[in-house]
N, C-alpha and C positions, 0 to 999 in steps of 0.2 A: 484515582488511578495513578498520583504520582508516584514516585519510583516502582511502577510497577514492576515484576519482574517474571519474564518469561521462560521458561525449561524446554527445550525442544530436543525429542525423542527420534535418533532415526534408524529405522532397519533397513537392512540389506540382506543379502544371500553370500554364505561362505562356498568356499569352491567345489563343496559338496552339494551345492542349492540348499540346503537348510536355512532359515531365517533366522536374523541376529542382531541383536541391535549392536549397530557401528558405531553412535556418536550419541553422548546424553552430555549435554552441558546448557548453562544460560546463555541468551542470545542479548547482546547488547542492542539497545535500543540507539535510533538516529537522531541527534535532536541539534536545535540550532537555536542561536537568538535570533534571527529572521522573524521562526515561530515560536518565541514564548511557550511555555508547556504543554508542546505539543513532540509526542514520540513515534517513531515511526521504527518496527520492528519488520527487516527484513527476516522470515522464516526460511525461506527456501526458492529455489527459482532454479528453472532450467531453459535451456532457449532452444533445445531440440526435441522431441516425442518420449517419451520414453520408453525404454525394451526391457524386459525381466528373461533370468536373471542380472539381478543387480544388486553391486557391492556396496552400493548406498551410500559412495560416496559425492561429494557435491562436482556438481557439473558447470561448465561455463553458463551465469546467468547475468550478461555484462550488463544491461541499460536497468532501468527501473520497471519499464512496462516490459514486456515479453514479446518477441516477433511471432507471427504467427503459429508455429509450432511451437512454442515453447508457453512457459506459466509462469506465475509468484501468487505464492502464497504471505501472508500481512496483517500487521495487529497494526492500529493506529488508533492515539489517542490525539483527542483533542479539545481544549479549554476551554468552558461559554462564551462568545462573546466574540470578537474579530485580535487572534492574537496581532500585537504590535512591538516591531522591535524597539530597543533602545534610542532613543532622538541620535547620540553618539557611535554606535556601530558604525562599523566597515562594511559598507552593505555589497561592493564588490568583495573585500575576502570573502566575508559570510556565504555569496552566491558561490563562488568558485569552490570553497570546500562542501555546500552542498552538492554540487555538481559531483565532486569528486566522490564522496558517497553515494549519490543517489543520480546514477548517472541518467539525464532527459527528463527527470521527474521535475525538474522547474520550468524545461523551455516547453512541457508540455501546455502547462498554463497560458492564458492568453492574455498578454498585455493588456491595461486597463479594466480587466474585471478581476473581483473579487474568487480567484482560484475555479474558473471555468475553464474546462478543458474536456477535450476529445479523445479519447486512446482506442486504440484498432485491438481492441479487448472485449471478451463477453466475463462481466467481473457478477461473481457470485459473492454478494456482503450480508453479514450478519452484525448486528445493531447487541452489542453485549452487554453494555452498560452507559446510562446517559440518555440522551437524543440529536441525534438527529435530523438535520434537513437538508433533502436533496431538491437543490433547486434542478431544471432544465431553462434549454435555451431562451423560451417562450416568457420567461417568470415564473411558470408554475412552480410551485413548493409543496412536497409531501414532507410531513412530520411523522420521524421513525423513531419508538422506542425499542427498548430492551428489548429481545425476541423475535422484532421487526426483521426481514429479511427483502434482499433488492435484487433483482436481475436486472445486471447493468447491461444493454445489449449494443455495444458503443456507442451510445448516444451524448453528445454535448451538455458538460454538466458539473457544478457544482457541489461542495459538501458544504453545511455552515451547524454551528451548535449556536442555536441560539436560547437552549436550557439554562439554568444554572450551576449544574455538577460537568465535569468532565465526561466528554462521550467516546467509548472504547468501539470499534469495527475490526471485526474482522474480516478479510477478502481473500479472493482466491481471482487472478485473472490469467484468462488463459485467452495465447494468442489468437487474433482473426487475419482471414483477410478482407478490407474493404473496397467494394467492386465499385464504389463510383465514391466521388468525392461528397462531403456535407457542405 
């Protein structure tokens, strides 16, 4: 799935309410030396409900993960194996211009593990090409292939590929709220 590349189609409603498509172009993918060949394609995101008609244009979708009203949609690839940056990187710039991309999507992760993390998200993933493993807090480990689909229902959790081809997901997370702490 290297240089993958993505097309994203989006309609809206002209001021007649008819449907139209407003916006067809490629979406640049995210990627860093942090993670070695690993892409992360913001789609779409909105941080408030959405009301029809609508001009389909894009709306404020400031952090990475979504507040409770709001959503992201996401294609993420990622390479077998534990990506590793370069011994030499800037691993503060690196961090800071993730940040500036992918804004709370690193301070979500928790310190000393391997990319475990909690999000106030109910995330619908689909496993498109590759595999797969979703660790939970406990160690347990489900191995997802191609097809394989996950109802993430916020729960504390990891992604790891530990196949040998690159593994593509896609996801859709739509905000929650969490009524008591984990």
């Amino acid at each position: 799935m290297d240089g993958m590349k993505v097309r994203r189609v989006v309609t809206g409603h002209d001021a007649e309410g008819r449907a139209r498509v407003v916006d067809d172009r490629e979406v640049a993918p995210i990627t860093s030396e942090l993670m070695p060949g690993c892409a992360f394609f913001p789609l779409w995101g909105r941080d408030e409900r959405p009301a029809f008609p609508d001009d389909g244009s894009p709306r404020p979708a400031e952090a990475w993960y979504p507040p409770p009203a709001g959503s992201r949609f996401m294609i993420n690839t990622v390479p077998p194996g534990e990506p590793a940056p370069p011994p030499d990187l800037d691993t503060a710039a690196a961090l800071e211009e993730l940040e500036r991309r992918m804004p709370g999507a690193m301070a979500a992760n928790e310190p000393g593990t391997r990319g475990m993390h909690t999000t106030d998200t109910l995330d619908y993933v689909l496993v498109v090409s590759g595999e797969a493993t979703l660790e939970l807090d406990d160690g347990e480990q489900t191995v997802l292939k191609a097809g394989d689909v996950v109802v993430q229902n916020g729960t504390r959790h990891a992604w790891h590929n530990h196949g040998t081809e690159p593994c593509t997901i896609v996801g859709v997370a739509i905000g929650a709220d969490r009524t008591r702490p984990v």
